[in-house]
C-alpha positions, 0 to 999 in steps of 0.5 A, spaced: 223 968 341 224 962 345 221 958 340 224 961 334 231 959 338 228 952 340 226 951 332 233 954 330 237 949 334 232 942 332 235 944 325 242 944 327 241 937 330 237 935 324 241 938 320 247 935 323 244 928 323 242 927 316 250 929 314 252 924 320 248 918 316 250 921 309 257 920 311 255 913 315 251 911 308 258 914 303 263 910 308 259 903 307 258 904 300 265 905 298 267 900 303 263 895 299 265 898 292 272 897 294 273 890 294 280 888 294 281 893 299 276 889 304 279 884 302 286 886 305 284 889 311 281 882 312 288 878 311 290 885 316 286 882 322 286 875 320 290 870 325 296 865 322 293 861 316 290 854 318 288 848 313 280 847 315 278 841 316 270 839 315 268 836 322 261 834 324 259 841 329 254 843 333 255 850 332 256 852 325 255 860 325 260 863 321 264 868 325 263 876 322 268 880 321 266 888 321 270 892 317 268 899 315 261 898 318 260 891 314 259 884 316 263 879 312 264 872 313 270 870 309 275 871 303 273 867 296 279 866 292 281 863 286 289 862 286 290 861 279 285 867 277 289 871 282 282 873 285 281 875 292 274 877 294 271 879 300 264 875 303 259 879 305 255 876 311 248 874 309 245 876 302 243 884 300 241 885 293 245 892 293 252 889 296 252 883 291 253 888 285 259 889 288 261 883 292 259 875 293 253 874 299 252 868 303 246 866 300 245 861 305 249 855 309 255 854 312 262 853 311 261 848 317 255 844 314 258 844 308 252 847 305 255 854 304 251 857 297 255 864 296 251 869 290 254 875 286 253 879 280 256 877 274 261 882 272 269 884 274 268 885 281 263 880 283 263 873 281 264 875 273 270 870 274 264 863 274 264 863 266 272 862 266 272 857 272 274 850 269 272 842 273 278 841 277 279 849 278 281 850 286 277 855 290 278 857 298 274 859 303 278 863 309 273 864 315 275 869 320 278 864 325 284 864 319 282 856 316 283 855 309 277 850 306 279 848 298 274 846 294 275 843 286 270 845 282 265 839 281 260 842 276 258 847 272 251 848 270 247 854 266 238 854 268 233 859 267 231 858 274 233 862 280 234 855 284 241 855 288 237 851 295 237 845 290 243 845 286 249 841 290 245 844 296 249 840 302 256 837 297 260 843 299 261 850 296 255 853 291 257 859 288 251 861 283 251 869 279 246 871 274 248 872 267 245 878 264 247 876 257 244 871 256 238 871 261 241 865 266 244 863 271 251 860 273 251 854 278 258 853 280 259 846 285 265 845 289 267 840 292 
């Protein structure tokens, strides 16, 4: 009797553990999914806007921002493209379908690489980008960063380390369509 009740109720308690992490799992996802709405929620906690400067640093850490169970970085926008997209905080191939990713670097360093998939709620907007565009970047301390687009370059090869690595902001996508990738340097 008793290791039947005792059986009983480590079910219930799995039970309940797997819907928790299903829950938790359903959460993240459309947080990620979503990404204007992280970007909002973003802007909603952020502290007054400033101009970031590059400075030379001995801490270069981006802060993070945890919004519905996610890390990110920054905001990446393109005014003129009326885009605004949430950077998640280190590079995950599931959440670069649906958001940019830190590949790697620093705002502060100016070696920052950001990475995503080339469709509408990524980095599909890089094919559209022209020399000249501006980009922002606004970490989590509320300090805008402005880049112009230097270059854009198309390889066959999955090199964004050496690809206007330490000139400012790499934003890099893979173009299914054509079977390359897209390396956008703004400085």
């Amino acid at each position: 009797m008793i290791k039947k009740r005792y059986a009983a109720c480590i079910l219930v308690i799995a039970a309940a553990l797997v819907t928790i992490a299903l829950m938790l799992m359903v959460s993240h996802k459309s947080a990620v999914n979503d990404p204007a709405l992280v970007a909002e929620k973003i802007e909603n906690i952020l502290p007054p806007l400033s101009q970031g400067t590059k400075e030379s640093r001995y801490y270069t850490e981006m802060p993070m921002m945890n919004i519905d169970g996610s890390d990110y970085v920054g905001i990446l926008q393109v005014p003129s493209g009326n885009i605004k997209l949430p950077v998640y905080s280190h590079w995950d191939e599931s959440c670069a379908m649906c958001v940019p990713c830190r590949y790697s670097g620093s705002i502060y360093n100016d070696d920052l690489i950001i990475g995503g998939q080339n469709d509408n709620n990524s980095l599909g907007f890089l094919t559209s980008l022209n020399i000249g565009d501006t980009i922002t970047f606004t970490d989590m301390l509320g300090r805008v960063y402005s880049y112009k687009v230097g270059s854009v370059c198309h390889k066959t090869d999955y090199v964004p380390d050496t690809v206007g690595s330490g000139e400012g902001l790499l934003l890099f996508s893979y173009l299914s369509d054509v079977s390359r990738y897209i390396f956008v340097v703004c400085k």
